[in-house]
Structure formats: C-alpha cells, structure tokens
KEDREN-711581 format. One line per 2 residues: number of its first residue (from 0); their letters; for each residue x, y, z of C-alpha. Coordinates in steps of 0.5 Angstrom, whole numbers, plus 500, padded with zeros to 3 digits. Last residue first. Example, Ala and Ser with C-alpha at 12.3 -4.5 7.8 and 13.67 -1.06 7.14 Angstrom:
<sites>
1) sa) 527 498 514 ~ 525 491 516
</sites>
This chain:
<sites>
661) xx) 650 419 321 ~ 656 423 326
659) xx) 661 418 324 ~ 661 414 331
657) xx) 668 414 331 ~ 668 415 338
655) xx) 672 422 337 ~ 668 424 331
653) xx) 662 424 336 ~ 665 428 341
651) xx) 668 433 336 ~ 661 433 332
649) xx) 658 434 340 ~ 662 440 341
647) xx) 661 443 335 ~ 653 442 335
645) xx) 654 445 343 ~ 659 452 342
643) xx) 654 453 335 ~ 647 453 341
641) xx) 651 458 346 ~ 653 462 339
639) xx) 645 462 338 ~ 643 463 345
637) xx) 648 469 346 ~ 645 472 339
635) xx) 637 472 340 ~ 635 478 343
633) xx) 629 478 347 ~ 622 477 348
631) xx) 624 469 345 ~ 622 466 338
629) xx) 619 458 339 ~ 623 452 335
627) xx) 630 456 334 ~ 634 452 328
625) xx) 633 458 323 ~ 638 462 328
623) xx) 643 460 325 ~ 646 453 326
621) xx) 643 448 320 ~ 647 442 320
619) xx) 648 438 314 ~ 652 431 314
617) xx) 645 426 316 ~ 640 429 310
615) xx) 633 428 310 ~ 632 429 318
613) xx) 636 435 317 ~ 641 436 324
611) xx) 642 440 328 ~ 644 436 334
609) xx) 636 436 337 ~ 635 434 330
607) xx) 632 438 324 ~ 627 441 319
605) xx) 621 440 324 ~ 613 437 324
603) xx) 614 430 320 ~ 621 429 322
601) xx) 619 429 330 ~ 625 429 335
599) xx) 625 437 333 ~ 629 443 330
597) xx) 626 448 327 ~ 629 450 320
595) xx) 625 457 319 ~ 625 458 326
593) xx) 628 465 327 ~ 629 472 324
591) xx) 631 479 328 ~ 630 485 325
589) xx) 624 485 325 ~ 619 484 319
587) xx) 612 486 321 ~ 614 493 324
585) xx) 618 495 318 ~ 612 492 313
583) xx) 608 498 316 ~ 600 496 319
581) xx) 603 495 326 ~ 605 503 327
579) xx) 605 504 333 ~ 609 510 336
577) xx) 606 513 344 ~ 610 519 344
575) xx) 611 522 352 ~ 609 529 354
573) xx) 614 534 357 ~ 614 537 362
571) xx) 608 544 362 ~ 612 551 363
569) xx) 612 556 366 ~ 614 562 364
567) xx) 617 567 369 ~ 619 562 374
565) xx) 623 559 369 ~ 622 551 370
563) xx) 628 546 371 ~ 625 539 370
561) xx) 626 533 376 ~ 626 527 370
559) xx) 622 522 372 ~ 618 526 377
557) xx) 611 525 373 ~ 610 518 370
555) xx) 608 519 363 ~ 615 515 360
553) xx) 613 509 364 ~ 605 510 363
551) xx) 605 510 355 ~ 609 503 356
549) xx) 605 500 360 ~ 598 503 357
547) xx) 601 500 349 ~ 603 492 353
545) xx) 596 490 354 ~ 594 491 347
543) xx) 600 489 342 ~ 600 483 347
541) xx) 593 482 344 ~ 595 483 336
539) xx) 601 478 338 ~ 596 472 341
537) xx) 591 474 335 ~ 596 472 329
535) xx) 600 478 325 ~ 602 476 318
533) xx) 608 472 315 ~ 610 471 307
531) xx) 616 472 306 ~ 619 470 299
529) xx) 626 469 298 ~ 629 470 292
527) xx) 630 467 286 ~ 637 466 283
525) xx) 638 469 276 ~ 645 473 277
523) xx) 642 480 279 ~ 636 477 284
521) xx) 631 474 282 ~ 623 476 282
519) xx) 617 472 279 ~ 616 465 282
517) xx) 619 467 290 ~ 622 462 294
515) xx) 620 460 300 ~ 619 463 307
513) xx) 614 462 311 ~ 608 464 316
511) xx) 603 460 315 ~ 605 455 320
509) xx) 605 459 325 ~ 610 461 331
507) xx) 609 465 336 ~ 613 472 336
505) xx) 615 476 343 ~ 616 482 342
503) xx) 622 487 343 ~ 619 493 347
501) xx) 622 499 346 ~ 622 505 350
499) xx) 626 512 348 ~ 628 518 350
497) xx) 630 523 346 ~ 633 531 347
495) xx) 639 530 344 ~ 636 527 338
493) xx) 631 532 338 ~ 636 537 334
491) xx) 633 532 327 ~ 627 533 328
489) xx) 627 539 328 ~ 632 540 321
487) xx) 627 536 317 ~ 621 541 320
485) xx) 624 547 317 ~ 625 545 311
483) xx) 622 538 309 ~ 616 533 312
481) xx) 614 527 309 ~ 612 524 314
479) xx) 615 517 314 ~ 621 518 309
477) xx) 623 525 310 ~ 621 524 317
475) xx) 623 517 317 ~ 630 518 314
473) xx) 632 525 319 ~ 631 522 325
471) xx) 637 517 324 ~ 640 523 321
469) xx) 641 526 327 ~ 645 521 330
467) xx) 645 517 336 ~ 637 516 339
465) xx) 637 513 346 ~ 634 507 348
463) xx) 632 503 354 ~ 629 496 355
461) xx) 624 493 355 ~ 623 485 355
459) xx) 618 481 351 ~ 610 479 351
457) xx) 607 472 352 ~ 600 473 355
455) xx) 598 471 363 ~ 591 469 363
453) xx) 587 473 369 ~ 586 471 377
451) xx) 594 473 379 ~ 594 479 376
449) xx) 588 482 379 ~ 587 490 378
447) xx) 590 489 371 ~ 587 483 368
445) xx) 589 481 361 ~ 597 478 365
443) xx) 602 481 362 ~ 608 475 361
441) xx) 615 478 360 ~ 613 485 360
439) xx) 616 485 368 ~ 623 483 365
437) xx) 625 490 365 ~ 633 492 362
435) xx) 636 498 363 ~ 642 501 357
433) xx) 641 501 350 ~ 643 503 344
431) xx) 651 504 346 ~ 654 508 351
429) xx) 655 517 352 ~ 654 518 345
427) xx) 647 517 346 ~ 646 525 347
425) xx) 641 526 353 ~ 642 533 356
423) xx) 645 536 349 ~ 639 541 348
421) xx) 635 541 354 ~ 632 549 353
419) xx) 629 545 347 ~ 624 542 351
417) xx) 626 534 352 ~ 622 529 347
415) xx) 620 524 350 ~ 618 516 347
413) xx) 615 510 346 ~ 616 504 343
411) xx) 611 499 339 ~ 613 496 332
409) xx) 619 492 333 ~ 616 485 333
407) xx) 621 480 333 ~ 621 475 327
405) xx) 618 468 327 ~ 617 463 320
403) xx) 613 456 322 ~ 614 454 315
401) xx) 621 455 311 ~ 623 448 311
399) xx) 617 444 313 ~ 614 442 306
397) xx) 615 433 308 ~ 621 432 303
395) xx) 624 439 305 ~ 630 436 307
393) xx) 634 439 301 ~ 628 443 297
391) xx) 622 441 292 ~ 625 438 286
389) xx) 631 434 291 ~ 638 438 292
387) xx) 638 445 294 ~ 635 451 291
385) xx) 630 450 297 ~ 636 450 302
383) xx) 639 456 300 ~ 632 459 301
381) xx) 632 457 308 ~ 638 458 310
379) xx) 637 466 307 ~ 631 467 311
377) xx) 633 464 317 ~ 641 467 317
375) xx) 646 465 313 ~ 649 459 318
373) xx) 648 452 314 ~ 654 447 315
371) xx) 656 441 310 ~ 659 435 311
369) xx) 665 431 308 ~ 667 437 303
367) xx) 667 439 297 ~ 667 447 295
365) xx) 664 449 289 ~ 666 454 283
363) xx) 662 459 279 ~ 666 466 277
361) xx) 662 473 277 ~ 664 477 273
359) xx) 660 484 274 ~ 661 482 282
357) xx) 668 481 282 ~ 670 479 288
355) xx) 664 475 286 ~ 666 467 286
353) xx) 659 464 285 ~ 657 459 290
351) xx) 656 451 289 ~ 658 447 297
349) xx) 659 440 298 ~ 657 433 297
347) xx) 651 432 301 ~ 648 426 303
345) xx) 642 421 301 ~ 647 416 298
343) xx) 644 415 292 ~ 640 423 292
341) xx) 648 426 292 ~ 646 433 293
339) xx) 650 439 292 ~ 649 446 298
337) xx) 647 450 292 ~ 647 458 291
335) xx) 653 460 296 ~ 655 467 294
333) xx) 663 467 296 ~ 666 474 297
331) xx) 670 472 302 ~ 674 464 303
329) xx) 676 463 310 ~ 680 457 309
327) xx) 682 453 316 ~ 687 447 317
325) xx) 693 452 316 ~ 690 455 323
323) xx) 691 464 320 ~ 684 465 320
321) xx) 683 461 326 ~ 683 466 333
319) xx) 681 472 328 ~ 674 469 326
317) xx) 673 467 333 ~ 674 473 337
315) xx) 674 480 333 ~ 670 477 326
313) xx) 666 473 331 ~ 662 478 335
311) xx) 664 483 342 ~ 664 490 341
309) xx) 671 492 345 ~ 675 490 338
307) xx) 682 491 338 ~ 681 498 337
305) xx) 675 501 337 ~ 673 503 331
303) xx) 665 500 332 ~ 662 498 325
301) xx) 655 501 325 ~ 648 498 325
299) xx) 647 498 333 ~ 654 500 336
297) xx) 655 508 335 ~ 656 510 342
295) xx) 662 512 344 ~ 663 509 349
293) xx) 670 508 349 ~ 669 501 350
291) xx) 675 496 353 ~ 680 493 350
289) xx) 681 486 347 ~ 686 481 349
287) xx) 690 477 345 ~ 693 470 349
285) xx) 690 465 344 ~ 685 461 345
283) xx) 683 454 345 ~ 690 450 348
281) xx) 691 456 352 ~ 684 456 355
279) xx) 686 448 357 ~ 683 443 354
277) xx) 678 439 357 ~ 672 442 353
275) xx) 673 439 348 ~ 672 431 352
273) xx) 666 434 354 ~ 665 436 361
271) xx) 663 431 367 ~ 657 435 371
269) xx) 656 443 372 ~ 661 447 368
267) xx) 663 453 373 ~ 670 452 373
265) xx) 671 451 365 ~ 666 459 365
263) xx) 673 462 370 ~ 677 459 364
261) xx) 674 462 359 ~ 674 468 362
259) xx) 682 468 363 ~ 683 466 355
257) xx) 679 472 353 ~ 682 476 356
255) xx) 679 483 357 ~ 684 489 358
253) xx) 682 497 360 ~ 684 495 368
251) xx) 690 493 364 ~ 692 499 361
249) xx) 691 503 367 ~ 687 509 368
247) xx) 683 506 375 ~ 677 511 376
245) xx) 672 507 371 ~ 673 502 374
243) xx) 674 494 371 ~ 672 498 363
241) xx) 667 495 360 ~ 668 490 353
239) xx) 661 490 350 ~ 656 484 348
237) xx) 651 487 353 ~ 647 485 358
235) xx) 642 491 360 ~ 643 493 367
233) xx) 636 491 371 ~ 630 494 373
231) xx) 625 491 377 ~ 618 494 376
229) xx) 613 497 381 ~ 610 502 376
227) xx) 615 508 380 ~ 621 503 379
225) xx) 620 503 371 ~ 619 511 370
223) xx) 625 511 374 ~ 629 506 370
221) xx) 627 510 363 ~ 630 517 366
219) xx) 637 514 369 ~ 637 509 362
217) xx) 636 517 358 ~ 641 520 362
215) xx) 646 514 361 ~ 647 509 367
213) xx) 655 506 367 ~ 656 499 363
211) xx) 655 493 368 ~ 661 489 370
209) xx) 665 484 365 ~ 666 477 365
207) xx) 658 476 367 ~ 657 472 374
205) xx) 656 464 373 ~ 652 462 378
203) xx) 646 462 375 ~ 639 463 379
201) xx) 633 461 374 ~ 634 454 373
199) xx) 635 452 380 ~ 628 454 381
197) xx) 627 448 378 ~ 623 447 372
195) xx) 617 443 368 ~ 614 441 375
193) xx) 611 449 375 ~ 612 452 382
191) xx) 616 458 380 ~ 610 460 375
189) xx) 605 466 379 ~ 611 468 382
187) xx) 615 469 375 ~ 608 472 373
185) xx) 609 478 378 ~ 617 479 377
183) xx) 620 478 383 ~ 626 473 379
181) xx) 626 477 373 ~ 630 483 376
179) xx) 633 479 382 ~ 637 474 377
177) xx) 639 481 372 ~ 640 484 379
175) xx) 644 478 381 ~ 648 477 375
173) xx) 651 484 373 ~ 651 486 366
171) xx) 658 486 361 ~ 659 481 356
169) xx) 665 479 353 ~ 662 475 347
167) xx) 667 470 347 ~ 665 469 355
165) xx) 658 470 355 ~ 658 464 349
163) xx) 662 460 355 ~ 657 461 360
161) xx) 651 460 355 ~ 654 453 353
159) xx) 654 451 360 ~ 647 453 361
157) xx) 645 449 355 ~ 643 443 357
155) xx) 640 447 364 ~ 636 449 359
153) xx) 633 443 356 ~ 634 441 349
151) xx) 629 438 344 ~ 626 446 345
149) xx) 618 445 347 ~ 613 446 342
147) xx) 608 453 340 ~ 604 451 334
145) xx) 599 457 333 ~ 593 456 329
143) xx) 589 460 332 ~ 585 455 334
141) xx) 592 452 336 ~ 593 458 341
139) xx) 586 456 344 ~ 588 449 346
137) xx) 595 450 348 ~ 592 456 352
135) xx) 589 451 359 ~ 596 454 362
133) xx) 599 447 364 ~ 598 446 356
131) xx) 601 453 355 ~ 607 452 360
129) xx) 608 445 356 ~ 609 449 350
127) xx) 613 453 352 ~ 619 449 355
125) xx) 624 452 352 ~ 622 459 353
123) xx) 621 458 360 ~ 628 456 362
121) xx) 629 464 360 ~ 634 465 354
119) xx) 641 469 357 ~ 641 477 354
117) xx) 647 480 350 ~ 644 486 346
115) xx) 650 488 343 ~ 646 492 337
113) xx) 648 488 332 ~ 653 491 326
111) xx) 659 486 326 ~ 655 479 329
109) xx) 650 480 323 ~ 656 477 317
107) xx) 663 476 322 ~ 666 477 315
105) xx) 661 482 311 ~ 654 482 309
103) xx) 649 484 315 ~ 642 483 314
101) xx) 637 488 314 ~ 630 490 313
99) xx) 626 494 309 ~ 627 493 302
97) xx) 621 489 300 ~ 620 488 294
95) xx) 612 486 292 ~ 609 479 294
93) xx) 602 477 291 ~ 597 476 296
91) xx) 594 469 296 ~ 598 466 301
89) xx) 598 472 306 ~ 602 478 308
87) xx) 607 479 303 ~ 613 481 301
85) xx) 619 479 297 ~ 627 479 299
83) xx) 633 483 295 ~ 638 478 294
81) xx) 643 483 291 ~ 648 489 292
79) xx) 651 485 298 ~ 647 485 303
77) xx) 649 492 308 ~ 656 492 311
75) xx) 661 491 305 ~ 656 493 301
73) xx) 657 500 302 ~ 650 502 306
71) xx) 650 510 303 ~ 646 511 308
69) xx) 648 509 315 ~ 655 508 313
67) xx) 657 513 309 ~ 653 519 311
65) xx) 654 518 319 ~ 661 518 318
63) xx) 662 515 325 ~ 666 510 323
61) xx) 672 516 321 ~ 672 518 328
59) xx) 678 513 330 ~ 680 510 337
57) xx) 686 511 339 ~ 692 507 340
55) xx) 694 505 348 ~ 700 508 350
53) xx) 697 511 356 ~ 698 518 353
51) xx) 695 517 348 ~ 697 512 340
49) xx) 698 515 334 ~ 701 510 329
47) xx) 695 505 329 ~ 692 511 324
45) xx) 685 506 322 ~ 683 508 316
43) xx) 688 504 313 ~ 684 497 316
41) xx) 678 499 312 ~ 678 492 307
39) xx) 682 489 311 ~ 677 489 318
37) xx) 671 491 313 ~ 672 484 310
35) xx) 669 482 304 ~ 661 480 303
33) xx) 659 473 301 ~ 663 469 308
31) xx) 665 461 305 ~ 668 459 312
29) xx) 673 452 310 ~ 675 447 316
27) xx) 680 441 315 ~ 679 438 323
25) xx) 683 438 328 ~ 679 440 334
23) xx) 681 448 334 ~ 678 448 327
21) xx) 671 444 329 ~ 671 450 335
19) xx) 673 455 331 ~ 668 455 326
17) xx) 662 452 331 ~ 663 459 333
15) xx) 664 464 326 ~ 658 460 323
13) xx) 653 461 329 ~ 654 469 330
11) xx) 656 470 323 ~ 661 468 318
9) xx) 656 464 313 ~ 656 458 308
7) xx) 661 453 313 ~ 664 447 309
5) xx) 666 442 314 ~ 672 436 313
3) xx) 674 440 307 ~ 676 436 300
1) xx) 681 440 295 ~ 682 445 300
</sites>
C-alpha cells in the first residue's frame, strides 16, 4: 500500500490481535513481520495426502527434530541472525553480549514458540500499588527503590476482553478449580475484604472453551506433593485445543470453532458492548476449525505440526483470518529500524525497515502510513523507539522510555530424578510443558507458623514441568557442568525420570532497570542494540528466601509417588534437586519481558496513555508487553492479546465517532 491506515511492526500475541480487529473494522492494515513464515516456508514438510482412518490428516514427526530446531535455531524460529542484546547489572558496569534469551522471529513472532501457558491476571495485580499502601509496604518498597503503580484500567474493564482472548486462544482449564484454587488460598483470605475490588471480581463466569487437558505422571506426582503442604491445585490453563473426550473418536469431538466460542464469550459480556463487538461471530471469523492436540509433547520453544494449529497463537487465528482480506499486507522479512517523525506536527509518518529477504542485500524501504503501532517485544519496542524521532528517543521527551524494565524470574526449580528401574515412567511426550497449577506462592506470608500476623511478599505460580527431550539436559550439562562421556549420556536418560517445579516469579518494577541503546555494540547492518541493564532488588531476593523451602517440601514429601522396592535390595526414594542459580544471566533475564513502555495517566512517569498511546506522539500505540505497568506471577500472553482485542476496539470506536483518535 501507498498510505496504510495502520502500520503493525511485529506479528505476535498483540500485533497479530489488534491486526485482525482493525482489518475486520475496514481499515487499510500493513503487518511488517522481520523473520519469514515457518507455516510457508516448512509447509512441504507436512504430507497432507496421508490421512488415519478417521480421515483426519496426521500429525508429522519432522518437528520434533530435535537437533534442527532446538540447537541449530534456523532463523526462521529464533531472532533473525542479528540484534544480539547486551548485558549488564548496573549502570556503571560495562555491558558484554548477551545470548541467553529468546525472542521468536517469525509471522506470529513469541506466539508460535510460547509454552501455552494461558493464565487470566489476577484483579490484584491491577491494583498493586494501593494493596501495598493498604499493606504499610508502599513506604519500604520505594526505599528500595521499587515503583509499584496501579494499572489505569480495571480488571473488571478488562474482563471481557480476556473471555473473548480465551477464545482465540482456545484455552482448555476448568474455571471452578482454577476459582477454587486462588480463592481458598491463605493470603486471598487475608485480602478478599479490601475496598479496591469486589468478590466479583475473583469468580468469572465464563467457562474456558475447551476442558482441562489430562493429568500427566509428572502432574499427578507435583499435585500430590501440592495437596500434602495443604495446597489448592488446579489444571493449568492452557492455550491448546483438548479433545471433548477422549473416548469419543469422532472427528467433530476433535474440532474446535472458533466462531462458536466467540459467540458463547458475546453471551457473557457484561453492560453495552461496543459497536465491534456487535457483529456477529460469522461477520469477524471464518467458519475454520482448529484440531485438537495429539499431546506430543513438544510446545514450549518448538513449532507444533499439528494440523490445522491445535497450540493457540496468531499465525493459527488471527494472522490466518486477514492474511488474504485486500485491505491487509502482511509484508516478512521487514526489520523495522524507524518509526518516521514529523516534529511540526508531533506525529508519525510511517515505518523505515530494511528489506531483508535477502539478508546479505538488504534493501531499505518505508512504509507510510495514518498511524503507527509498536508490538515487537519490550525490549526491542523500546529500542526501536530510541532510534526513532527527537535526539534522545520518540516519546522519550521525560527518559521514561526504556525504565521500569521487569522479567520474569525463572531461577528457582526443583526437581526428582526416579531411579533408573523407572525409565520411561515420566516421559513428557504424553502433553505439553505443564501440567497443574498452585496459586498458594502467590503472596508468602515472612511467618510461617502464623501467616496471618507476618508481611505478605509477592511471589508467582507453581506449576509442574516435565523434561522433553534429551538434548534439552544434554545443553546444560556440557554447558553448565562441563560434564562429557559417560555423565553427558546420564543426563540425558533422566529426561524420563524427571520431575520438575518451576516457580515463575513475580518482577517489581524499578526505575534503574532499563533498557536502551548500547554506545559500543551494533548488529550486523550498523544498528545499535539493545542494552539491558536490570539487577535483583531486596523484594525478589526475599521471595527468593521464603519460596526455596516450599518448593524443596513439595517434591520431599514422603508417599508422593508409591515406589516399587525389591525386597532384596531396598532402596532409599528419591531425593528432590533444589536448582538456584540467582548469580547467572539466564535467571536474571526470563523469558518473559514487560513494562518498558508503561502506561499511565501521568506523562512524567509512564510512556503511554490508558489506550496505549505515547504521550508525546497521539498516532503511535505500544500494544506488547512494554505497556504492562507492574509484571504478574504468571505468563503474560492472554492479558496481552486481552489488552490489543481493547486498543482495537477503542480505535474502531473512536474512529467511528470521528473523533480522529488525537
């Protein structure tokens, strides 16, 4: 196109989901994606011919290579050859590369490779700067130098928004467990009563579109050990297509519609629905359907073969609902390096991106456009925007672009390894990551005996995980432990015996932990990356401390898994691992990237507006993950395309009422 309505630079959770909704409202829509489409570029892999006896055509093996693509990292998964991130922990260090993490780069970006971990933010999580003032630990958190804030939109905004995201994202759970399970937790009985919610707020309604998937040997092992510490357990929410039961062998029992589930999400909105929203689901969806998973295990950083996309992401539902609308271009292998800025009119232009289907030629062009939205990830967003516009940044006037960066804190787990007699007994390839769910961790109270007089620290979700392949142990023990030889292939045969707890911890944010652009390092066509700067606070070193004995307790548990002994030779049960390694880059840098692009009512101490917005520049959204203004204890995915599903909404609003969005 000549002149877009909007120009989208990223495919993932939020860019693919506001994509579709604009596209769907009329508008002149232009996706620039850097990497290239696995689906196209992979699809003679898949043997559409062969077909079981159901007719329903079979799953193929050759993405579970586990060579190609969990160590090799073809770019068409992992980042496109360049934009390598620097490191360091604090402002007078001096940043080194920094290879560790990962951000997916293809159509449908982090969305493709994600591990399906599809959890609902909590309604405290949007208010957690007035629970920590109710608390008394406002005051000691900013000593620190925390900068807890509450979210400029409510949950109960949101709510709708997240039934329709579950939708889209097909996610299998059961609501009343999940309800249960935070719901007679110990610290949600020390809060339900605070003003700033309702007990509404903590009981949707809306039952997930598919069931629960099955307990695994491993979920059945880390759920025990949940129930004997007097925990709630729950099934994880999962972006995956289930089977409707399992004993049913007809197709259709197998299908999930989209369209259906997004009329039973326009049943449950609560109040007047927006004018969007007032189509009907055959005027917004196609009648496609989506099979159900075969469980084989391999989600979490690989691409899943099923057929006709049972793991839930953009290139499987909104990507492929626009990708032939002639109003929409979906342009790959576009590196975005400007957003363009006319400083007379405080407003952008268009995008600047290098044509790189041709990474050793690589062509420059841009791509005009009304309005420019942002969804590349945190940390690239953010620096994307610091090349952009004015010397120091676009909507960087008042060095808020960048700050208050939070990631996930991955480095505490535990795990058991079975005897060998065991061999095979856990195997991962019976479902995805993970598999049961404790809410528990969510707040740890400093005094065990009597939690309800000690101080209630943030912490995360547990969940179970099992190990999927062997090369997955073979990386850290050569890496990590330096072993070879007869260790290298022990470590590998305990990926059957494996049983694992995972914490994902909560992140508060802080001013000092930032990103921006690193003065000595470029990538490959001159560019600068990114610098993170970002270290632990007192708050995450202290959930460090109370969350190490729940999770060592959990896998210690005697009777948790009933073992078989030969009377002859005894033998003791196995003893659970505690892993931290809180000094390593891995665990310092998760996975999960937010916040470095918050929103806000207050210009001086946030990026953008409750709709997204920069403050400094009315036509450019931010709609990843950058926009979150405090991290949660749990994967962020539904609440980002939650939030991309509002945005869009609110653009077709206010463009219907001519308001002009500015």
């Amino acid at each position: 196109m000549e002149i877009a309505d909007f120009v989208i630079v990223g495919s993932s959770g939020g860019g693919g989901t506001i994509a579709w909704v604009l596209a769907k409202a009329g508008f002149k829509v232009v996706v620039l994606e850097q990497g290239t489409d696995w689906y196209e570029r992979l699809h003679d892999d898949l043997d559409l011919a062969k077909v079981d006896k159901h007719n329903q055509r079979l799953y193929n093996a050759s993405s579970h290579d586990e060579n190609r693509f969990r160590i090799e990292r073809p770019e068409f998964k992992r980042r496109l050859r360049g934009d390598y991130n620097t490191f360091r922990r604090r402002d007078d260090h001096v940043a080194e590369p920094f290879y560790a993490g990962w951000t997916g780069s293809m159509l449908g970006g982090g969305s493709v490779i994600w591990g399906a971990w599809a959890f609902r933010a909590l309604p405290i999580d949007f208010v957690l700067g007035q629970h920590y003032e109710a608390t008394g630990q406002a005051r000691q958190l900013k000593e620190w130098g925390y900068d807890v804030v509450d979210w400029p939109v409510s949950y109960k905004q949101m709510e709708p928004y997240y039934n329709v995201a579950e939708t889209l994202l097909a996610v299998s759970g059961n609501r009343k467990a999940t309800t249960q399970a935070i719901t007679k937790t110990k610290w949600y009985q020390q809060f339900k009563d605070a003003p700033y919610w309702g007990p509404e707020d903590w009981d949707p309604k809306f039952e997930f579109p598919c069931p629960p998937m099955p307990l695994t040997p491993v979920g059945a092992y880390v759920a025990r050990g949940f129930e004997q510490r007097e925990w709630q357990v729950a099934p994880l929410p999962s972006g995956m297509v289930s089977n409707k039961k399992l004993t049913v062998e007809s197709a259709a029992a197998r299908d999930y519609r989209t369209q259906d589930a997004i009329q039973a999400a326009m049943k449950a909105w609560v109040g007047e629905r927006p004018e969007f929203w007032k189509k009907t689901p055959e005027e917004i969806w196609s009648d496609s359907i989506r099979s159900a998973c075969n469980m084989c295990g391999f989600c979490g950083e690989y691409l899943c073969w099923g057929v006709d996309g049972p793991k839930s992401g953009s290139r499987v539902s909104t990507l492929r609902e626009i990708e032939g609308l002639r109003n929409v271009d979906i342009i790959t292998g576009a590196k975005a390096y400007e957003v363009v800025y006319n400083p007379s009119t405080r407003r952008a232009t268009g995008v600047k991106y290098l044509d790189v289907s041709d990474p050793e030629h690589p062509k420059p062009r841009e791509q005009r456009a009304k309005f420019v939205i942002v969804s590349c990830g945190a940390v690239q967003s953010a620096r994307l925007l610091l090349m952009s516009g004015p010397p120091h940044g676009l909507g960087n006037r008042r060095d808020v672009v960048g700050r208050y960066a939070t990631f996930h804190l991955f480095g505490l787990g535990a795990k058991c390894v079975l005897d060998r007699r065991f061999q095979g007994n856990l195997r991962g390839e019976l479902a995805h990551t993970g598999n049961v769910v404790t809410y528990d961790n969510y707040f740890i109270s400093d005094n065990e005996k009597e939690p309800e007089k000690g101080t209630w620290w943030k912490a995360g979700t547990m969940v179970s995980t099992a190990k999927k392949n062997p090369l997955e142990n073979a990386i850290g023990t050569v890496n990590r432990a330096k072993r070879t030889g007869d260790k290298l292939l022990e470590a590998m045969e305990d990926h059957s015996r494996t049983i694992e707890l995972r914490l994902t911890g909560d992140d508060l944010p802080m001013y000092r932990n930032r990103v921006d652009l690193d003065p000595r390092y470029v990538d490959e066509y001159g560019f600068p990356v990114a610098r993170i700067t970002r270290d632990f606070g007192p708050a995450e070193r202290k959930m460090f401390d109370l969350s190490r004995p729940n999770m060592q307790a959990v896998l210690d548990q005697e009777g948790c898994l009933k073992m078989v002994t030969n009377p002859d030779k005894p033998s003791d049960p196995p003893k659970p691992v505690l892993s931290s390694s809180t000094n390593a880059l891995v665990d310092l840098i998760g996975d999960h990237q937010m916040g470095t692009c918050r929103m806000g009512n207050d210009p001086t101490t946030s990026v953008l507006d409750a709709n997204c917005r920069l403050h400094d520049c009315p036509n450019v959204f931010v709609v990843d993950t950058s926009f979150m203004p405090t991290g949660f204890g749990l994967n962020p995915m539904v609440t980002v395309v939650a939030n991309a599903l509002r945005v869009g909404t609110w653009i077709v609003d206010e463009s219907r009422r001519g308001k002009g969005l500015d």
